[in-house]
C-alpha positions in Angstrom: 42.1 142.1 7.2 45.3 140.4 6.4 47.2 140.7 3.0 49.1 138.2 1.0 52.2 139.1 -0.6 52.4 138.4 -4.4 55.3 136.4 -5.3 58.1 138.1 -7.0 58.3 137.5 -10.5 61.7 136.1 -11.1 63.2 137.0 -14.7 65.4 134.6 -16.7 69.2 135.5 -16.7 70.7 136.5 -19.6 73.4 135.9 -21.2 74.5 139.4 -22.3 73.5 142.2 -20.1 73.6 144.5 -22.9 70.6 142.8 -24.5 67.0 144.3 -23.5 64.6 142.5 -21.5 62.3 142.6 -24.5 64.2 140.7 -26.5 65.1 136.6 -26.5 67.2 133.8 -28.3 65.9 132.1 -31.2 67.1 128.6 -31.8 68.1 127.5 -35.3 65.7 126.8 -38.3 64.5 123.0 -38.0 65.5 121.6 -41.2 62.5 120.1 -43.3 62.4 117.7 -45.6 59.9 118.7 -47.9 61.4 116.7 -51.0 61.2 113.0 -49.0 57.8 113.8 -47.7 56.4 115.1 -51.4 57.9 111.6 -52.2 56.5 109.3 -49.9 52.6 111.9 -50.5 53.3 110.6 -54.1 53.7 107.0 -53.1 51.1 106.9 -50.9 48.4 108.7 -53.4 49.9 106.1 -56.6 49.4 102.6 -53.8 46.2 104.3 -52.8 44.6 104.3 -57.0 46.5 101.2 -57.8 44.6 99.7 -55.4 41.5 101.1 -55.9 41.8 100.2 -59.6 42.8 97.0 -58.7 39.6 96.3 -56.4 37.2 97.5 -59.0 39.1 95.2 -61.7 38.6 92.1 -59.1 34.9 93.0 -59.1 34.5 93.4 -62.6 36.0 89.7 -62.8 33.3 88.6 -60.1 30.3 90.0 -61.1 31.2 88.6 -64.7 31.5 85.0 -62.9 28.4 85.6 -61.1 26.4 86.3 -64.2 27.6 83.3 -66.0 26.7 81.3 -62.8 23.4 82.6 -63.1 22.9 81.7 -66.5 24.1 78.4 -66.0 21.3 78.3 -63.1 18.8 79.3 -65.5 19.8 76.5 -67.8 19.8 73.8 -65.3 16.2 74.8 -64.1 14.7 74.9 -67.7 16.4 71.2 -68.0 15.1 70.3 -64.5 11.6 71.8 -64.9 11.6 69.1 -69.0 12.6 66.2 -67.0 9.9 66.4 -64.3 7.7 66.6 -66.9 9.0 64.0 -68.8 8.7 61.6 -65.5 5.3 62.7 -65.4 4.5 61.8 -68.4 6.1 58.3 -67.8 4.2 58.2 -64.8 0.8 58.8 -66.3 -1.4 55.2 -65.6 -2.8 55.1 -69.0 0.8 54.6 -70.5 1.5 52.3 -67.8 -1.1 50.0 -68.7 -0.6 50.5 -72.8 2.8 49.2 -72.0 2.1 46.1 -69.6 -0.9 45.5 -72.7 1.9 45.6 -75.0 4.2 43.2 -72.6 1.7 40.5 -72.9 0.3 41.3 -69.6 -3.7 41.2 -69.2 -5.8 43.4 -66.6 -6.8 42.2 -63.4 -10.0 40.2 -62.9 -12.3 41.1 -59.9 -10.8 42.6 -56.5 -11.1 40.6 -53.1 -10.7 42.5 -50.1 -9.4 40.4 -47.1 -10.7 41.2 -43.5 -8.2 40.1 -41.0 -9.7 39.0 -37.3 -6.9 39.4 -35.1 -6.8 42.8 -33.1 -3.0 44.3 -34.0 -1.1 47.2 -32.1 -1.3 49.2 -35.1 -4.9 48.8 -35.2 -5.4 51.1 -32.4 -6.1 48.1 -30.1 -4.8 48.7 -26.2 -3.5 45.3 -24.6 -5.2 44.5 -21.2 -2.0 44.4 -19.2 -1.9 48.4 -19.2 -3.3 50.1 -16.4 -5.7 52.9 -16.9 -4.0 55.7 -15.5 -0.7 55.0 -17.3 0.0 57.7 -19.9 -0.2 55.8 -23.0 2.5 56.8 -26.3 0.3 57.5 -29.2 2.9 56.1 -31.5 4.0 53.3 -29.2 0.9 50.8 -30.3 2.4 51.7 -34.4 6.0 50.9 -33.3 5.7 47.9 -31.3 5.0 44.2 -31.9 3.0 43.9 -29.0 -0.1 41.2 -29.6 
């Protein structure tokens, strides 16, 4: 079995023997600055509620905006929802035809109906120049002025 030798443990000098091993140096106090950071705490804490005041005050202003809006909404619909029904009511055919009475005008007398012969694109009528297996438009014989 083999054995491994520790390694010595090597002890700082010191600067005065007399002084027991023990016993070490101590560096000086670190100053702190307990004043300027109470300071800048305060600073911090005062930006942090102005601002917080200052949000909620912005909010206030908004939402008071927004209600007004909405009020002015409501108003504009009630006015909308009148004149609709006022344009219905000028609408209406038996006003219509009070009024025309009232122009001079006198009704119609008996209704023709006219019967035209010709076969039109629009009619649904397929020109003979198309071949059958040609996919045919649906909309093409209402947008052309073929004949």
């Amino acid at each position: 079995m083999t054995a491994i030798t520790a390694p010595l443990r090597r002890r700082r000098p010191t600067d005065d023997a007399a002084t027991p091993p023990d016993l070490r140096l101590v560096e000086e106090p670190v100053v702190r600055h307990t004043l300027a950071y109470a300071v800048v705490m305060v600073l911090v804490l005062a930006a942090a509620v102005f601002g917080a005041v200052t949000l909620n005050a912005l909010a206030a202003g908004a939402s008071v905006e927004a209600r007004g809006l909405e009020a002015r909404v409501a108003v504009a619909e009630r006015e909308y929802a009148a004149l609709v029904a006022e344009v219905a009511a000028l609408e209406d055919p038996a006003r219509v035809r009070a009024a025309a009475e009232e122009l001079g005008m006198v009704p119609p007398g008996p209704v023709r109906h006219l019967t035209l012969e010709r076969n039109l694109p629009g009619d649904g009528a397929v020109p003979t120049t198309r071949t059958p297996d040609a996919p045919t438009d649906p909309l093409k014989p209402l947008l052309s002025v073929e004949r």
